[in-house]
C-alpha positions in Angstrom: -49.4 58.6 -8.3 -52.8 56.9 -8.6 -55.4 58.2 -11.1 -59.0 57.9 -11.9 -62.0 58.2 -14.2 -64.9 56.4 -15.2 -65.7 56.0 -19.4 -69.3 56.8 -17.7 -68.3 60.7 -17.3 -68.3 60.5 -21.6 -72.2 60.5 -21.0 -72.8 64.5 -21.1 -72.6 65.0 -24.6 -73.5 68.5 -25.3 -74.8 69.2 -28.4 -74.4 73.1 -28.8 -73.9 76.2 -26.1 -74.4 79.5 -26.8 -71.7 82.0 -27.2 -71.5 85.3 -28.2 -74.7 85.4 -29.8 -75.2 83.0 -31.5 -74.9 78.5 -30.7 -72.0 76.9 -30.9 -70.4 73.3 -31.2 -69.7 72.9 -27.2 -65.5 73.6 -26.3 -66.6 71.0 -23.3 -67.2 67.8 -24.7 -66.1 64.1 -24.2 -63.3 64.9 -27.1 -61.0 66.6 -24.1 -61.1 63.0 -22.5 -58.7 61.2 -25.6 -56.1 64.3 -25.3 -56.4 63.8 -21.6 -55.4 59.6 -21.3 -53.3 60.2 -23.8 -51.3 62.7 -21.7 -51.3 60.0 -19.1 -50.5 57.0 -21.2 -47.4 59.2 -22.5 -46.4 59.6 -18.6 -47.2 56.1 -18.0 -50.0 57.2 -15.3 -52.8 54.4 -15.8 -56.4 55.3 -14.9 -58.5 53.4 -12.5 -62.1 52.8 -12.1 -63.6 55.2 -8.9 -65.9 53.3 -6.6 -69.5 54.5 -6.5 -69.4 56.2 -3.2 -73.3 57.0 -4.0 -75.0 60.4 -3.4 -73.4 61.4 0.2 -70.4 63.4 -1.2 -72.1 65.4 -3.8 -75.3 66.1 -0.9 -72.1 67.6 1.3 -71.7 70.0 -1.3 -75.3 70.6 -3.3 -78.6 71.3 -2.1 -80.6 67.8 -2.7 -83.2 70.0 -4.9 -80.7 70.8 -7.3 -79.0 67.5 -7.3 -82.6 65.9 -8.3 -83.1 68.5 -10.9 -79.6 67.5 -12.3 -80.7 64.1 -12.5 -84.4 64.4 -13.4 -84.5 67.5 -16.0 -84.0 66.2 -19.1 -86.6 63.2 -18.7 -89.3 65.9 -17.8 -88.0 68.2 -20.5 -89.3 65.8 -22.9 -92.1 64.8 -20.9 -92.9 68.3 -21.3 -93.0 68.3 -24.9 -89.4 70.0 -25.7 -86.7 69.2 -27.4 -83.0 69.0 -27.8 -80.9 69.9 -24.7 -82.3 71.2 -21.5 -81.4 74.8 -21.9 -83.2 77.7 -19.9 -84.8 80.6 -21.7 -86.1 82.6 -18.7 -84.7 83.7 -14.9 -85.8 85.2 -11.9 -85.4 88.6 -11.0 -83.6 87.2 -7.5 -83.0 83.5 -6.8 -83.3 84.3 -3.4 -86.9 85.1 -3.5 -87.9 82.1 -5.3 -90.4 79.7 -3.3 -91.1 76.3 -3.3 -88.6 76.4 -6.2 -89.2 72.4 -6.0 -92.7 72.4 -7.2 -92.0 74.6 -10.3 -92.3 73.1 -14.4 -88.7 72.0 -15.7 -88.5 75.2 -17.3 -88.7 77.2 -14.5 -86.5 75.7 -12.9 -84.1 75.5 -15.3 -83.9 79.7 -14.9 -82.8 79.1 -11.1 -80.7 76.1 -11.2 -78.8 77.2 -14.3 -76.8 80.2 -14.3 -76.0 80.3 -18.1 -76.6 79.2 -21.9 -73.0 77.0 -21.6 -73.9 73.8 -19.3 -77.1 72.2 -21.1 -78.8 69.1 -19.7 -78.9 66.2 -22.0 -79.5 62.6 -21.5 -76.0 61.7 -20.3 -75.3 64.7 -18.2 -76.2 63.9 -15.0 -74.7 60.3 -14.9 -71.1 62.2 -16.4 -71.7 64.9 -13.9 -72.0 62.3 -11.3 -69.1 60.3 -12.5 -67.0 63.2 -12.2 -67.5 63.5 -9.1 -66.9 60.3 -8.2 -63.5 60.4 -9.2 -62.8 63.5 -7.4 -64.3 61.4 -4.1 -62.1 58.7 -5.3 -59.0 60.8 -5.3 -59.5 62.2 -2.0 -60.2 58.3 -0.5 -56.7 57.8 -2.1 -54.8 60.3 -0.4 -56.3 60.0 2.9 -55.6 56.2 2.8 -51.9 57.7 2.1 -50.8 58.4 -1.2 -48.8 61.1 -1.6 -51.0 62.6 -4.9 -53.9 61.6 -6.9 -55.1 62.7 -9.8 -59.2 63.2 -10.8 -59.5 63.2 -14.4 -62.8 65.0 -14.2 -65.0 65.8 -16.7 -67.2 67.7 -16.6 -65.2 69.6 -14.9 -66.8 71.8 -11.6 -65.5 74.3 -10.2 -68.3 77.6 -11.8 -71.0 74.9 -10.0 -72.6 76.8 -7.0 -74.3 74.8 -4.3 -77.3 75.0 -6.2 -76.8 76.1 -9.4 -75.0 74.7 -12.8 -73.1 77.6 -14.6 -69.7 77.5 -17.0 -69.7 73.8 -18.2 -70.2 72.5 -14.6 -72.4 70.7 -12.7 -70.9 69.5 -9.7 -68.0 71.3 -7.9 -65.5 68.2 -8.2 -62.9 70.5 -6.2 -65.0 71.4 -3.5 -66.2 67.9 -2.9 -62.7 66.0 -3.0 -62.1 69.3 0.0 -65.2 68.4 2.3 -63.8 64.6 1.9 -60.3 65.7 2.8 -62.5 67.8 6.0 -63.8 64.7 7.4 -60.2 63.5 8.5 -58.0 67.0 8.2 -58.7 70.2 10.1 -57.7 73.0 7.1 -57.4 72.2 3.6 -56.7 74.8 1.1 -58.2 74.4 -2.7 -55.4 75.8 -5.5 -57.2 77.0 -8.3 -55.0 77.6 -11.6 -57.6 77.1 -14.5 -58.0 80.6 -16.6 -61.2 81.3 -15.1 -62.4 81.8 -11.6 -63.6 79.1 -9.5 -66.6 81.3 -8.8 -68.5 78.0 -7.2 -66.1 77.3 -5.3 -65.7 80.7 -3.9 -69.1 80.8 -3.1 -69.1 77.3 -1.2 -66.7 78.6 1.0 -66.8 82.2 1.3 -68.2 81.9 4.8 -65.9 79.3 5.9 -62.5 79.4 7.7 -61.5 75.8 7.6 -61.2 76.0 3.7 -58.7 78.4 1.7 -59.9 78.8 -1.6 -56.8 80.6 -3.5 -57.4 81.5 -7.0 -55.2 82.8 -9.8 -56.8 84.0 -13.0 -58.0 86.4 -15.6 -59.1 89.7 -14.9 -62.7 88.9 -14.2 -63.6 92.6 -15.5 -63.0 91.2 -19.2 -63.5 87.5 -19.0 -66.4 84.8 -17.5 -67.4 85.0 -15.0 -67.3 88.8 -14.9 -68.9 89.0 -11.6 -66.4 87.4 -9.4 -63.1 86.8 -8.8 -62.0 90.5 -7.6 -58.8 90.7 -5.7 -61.1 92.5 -2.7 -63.3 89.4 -2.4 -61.7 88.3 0.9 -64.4 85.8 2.6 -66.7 87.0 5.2 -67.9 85.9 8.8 -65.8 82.9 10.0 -64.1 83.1 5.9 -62.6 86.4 6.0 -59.2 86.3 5.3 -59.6 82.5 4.0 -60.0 83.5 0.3 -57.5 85.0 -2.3 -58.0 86.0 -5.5 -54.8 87.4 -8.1 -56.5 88.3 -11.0 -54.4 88.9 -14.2 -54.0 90.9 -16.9 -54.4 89.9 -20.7 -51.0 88.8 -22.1 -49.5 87.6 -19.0 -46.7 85.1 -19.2 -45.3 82.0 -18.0 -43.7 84.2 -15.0 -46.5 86.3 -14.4 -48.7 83.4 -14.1 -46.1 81.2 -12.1 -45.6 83.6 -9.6 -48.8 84.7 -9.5 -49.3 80.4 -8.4 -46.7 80.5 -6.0 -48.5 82.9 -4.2 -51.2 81.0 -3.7 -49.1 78.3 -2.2 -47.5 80.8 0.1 -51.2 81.7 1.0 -52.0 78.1 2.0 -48.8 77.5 3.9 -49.3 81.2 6.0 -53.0 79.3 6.2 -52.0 75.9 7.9 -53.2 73.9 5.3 -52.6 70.2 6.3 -53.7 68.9 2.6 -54.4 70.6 -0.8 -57.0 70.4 -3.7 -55.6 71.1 -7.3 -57.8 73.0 -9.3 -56.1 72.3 -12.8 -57.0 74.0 -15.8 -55.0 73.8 -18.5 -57.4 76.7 -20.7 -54.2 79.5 -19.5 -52.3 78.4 -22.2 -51.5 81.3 -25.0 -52.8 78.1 -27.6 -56.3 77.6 -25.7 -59.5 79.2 -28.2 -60.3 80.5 -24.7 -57.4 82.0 -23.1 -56.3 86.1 -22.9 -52.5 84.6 -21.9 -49.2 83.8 -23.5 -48.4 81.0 -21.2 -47.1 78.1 -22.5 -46.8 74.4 -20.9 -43.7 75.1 -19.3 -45.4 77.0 -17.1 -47.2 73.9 -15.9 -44.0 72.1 -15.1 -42.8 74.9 -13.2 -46.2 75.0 -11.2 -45.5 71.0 -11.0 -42.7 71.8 -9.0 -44.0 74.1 -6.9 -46.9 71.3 -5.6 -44.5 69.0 -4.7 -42.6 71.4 -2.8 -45.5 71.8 -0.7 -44.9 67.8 0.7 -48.9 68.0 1.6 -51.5 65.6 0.9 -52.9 66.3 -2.3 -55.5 65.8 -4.8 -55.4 67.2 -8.4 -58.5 67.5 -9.5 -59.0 68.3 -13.7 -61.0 71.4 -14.7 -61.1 73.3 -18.3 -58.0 73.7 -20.8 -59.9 73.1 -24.7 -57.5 73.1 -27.1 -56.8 69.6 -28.2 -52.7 70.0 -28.3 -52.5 72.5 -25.3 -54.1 70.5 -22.5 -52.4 66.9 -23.6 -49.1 68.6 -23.3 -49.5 71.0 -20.5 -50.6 68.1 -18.8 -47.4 65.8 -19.6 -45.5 68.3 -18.6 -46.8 68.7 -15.3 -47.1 65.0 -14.9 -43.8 64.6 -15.9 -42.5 67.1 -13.3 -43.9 65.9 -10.6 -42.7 62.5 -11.3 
């Protein structure tokens, strides 16, 4: 299985988030990326280097405005006489309503193209971000020149980013990117999302599309971020209903609540036609994770290992939260190790 990542995506350094009321040392930060390789160097997976396939792949995804804000905020943050991290302080009443949102002060638009206190803008974040995504990109290049599986050992990792707005840690939806590269050459392609959280972003990416199933296991969003999505009624609309599945969980749920709760979701995809898959991985289910409502440990992941290789699809494992040091480097062995 080839791998990928770039020592660049180490450039979003996040000094603090806020949390709970108060700022706190950031649980995303390039820390994650030592546990990470070392998972790999343990399963003898070596890294490469992604090419730069430039701005196209992340323009498929994002709305250019946003992208540029991404890469231009912190400059004109302290061009504009502020300091530390680009954080907003102040939103619109309704996004929707906002004009000429491209002409606004950095602060401004920090309210519309942020959709939290947790993903600040520093001076690295934009080339991480965009590193990230590369990877993801380089992943899906990989598979559709024909390997089997390739891993994307992003970070930051995407899938809370909207089309056009940065929310949960993310930036750029890594996930939904690596799927509109799989489009170009495969008719349905169905995104796997097992990280604790739902892929809210990538929901909304694809929620009016029927070429794209976006399949998500996860915690009850009533008592856990994102709060506002991830209900099992959320079924896609226009051309997408029917092409999105969501099995929220409740606290406490095990290894084979959680595992079946997955295999659903390939069942999903395979009722679906999917002729190639996308990987969401978290590791942050994990009973150990400072994050997690579960008791699942990381023979869960082996077991969900299993059930990606039984699918015999094209597919691209892209990385997404898990923030306990211990818990992600050997959830992630394990699932490397049983799909070797």
């Amino acid at each position: 299985m080839k791998a990928f990542y770039s020592p660049r995506q180490t450039g979003h350094m996040p000094s603090r988030s806020f949390y709970r009321g108060r700022f706190t040392p950031a649980h995303e930060n390039p820390e994650r990326v030592a546990c990470l390789l070392r998972a790999l160097e343990r399963a003898s997976c070596i890294a490469s280097e992604p090419a730069d396939a430039g701005l196209a792949p992340i323009l498929a995804i994002h709305d250019a405005d946003y992208v540029e804000f991404v890469r231009d905020a912190w400059l004109r943050w302290r061009t504009d006489d502020a300091s530390g991290d680009v954080i907003p302080n102040v939103f619109p009443p309704s996004r929707a309503s906002v004009r000429e949102r491209a002409a606004l002060p950095v602060l401004a638009q920090a309210g519309i193209f942020m959709g939290d206190l947790s993903c600040p803008i520093g001076k690295g974040t934009f080339e991480g971000a965009y590193w990230s995504a590369q990877t993801a990109v380089a992943a899906a290049d990989a598979v559709l020149a024909g390997e089997a599986l390739a891993l994307a050992l992003c970070r930051p990792p995407g899938h809370h980013a909207q089309r056009d707005r940065a929310s949960g840690y993310c930036f750029f939806n890594n996930a939904a990117i690596a799927a509109a590269r799989l489009r170009e050459r495969v008719e349905r392609v169905a995104i796997i999302d097992f990280d604790m959280h739902h892929g809210d972003g990538t929901q909304s990416i694809f929620y009016a599309r029927g070429d794209v199933l976006t399949a998500s296991a996860h915690a009850d969003p009533r008592d856990t971020f994102p709060f506002f999505s991830g209900a099992a009624d959320e079924c896609g609309e226009g051309a997408g209903l029917g092409a999105n599945l969501n099995i929220p969980l409740p606290a406490g749920a095990d290894d084979d609540t959680f595992v079946a709760a997955v295999a659903a979701l390939f069942e999903r995809a395979r009722t679906f036609g999917a002729q190639a898959l996308v990987i969401a991985a978290g590791w942050d289910a994990h009973g150990d994770d400072p994050l997690s409502p579960f008791d699942v440990t990381s023979a869960a992941y082996a077991r969900i290992a299993r059930l990606v290789k039984a699918q015999a699809l094209p597919t691209v494992i892209v990385q997404e939260g898990g923030y306990h040091p211990g818990a992600i480097e050997d959830a992630l062995l394990a699932f490397l190790d049983a799909l070797a």
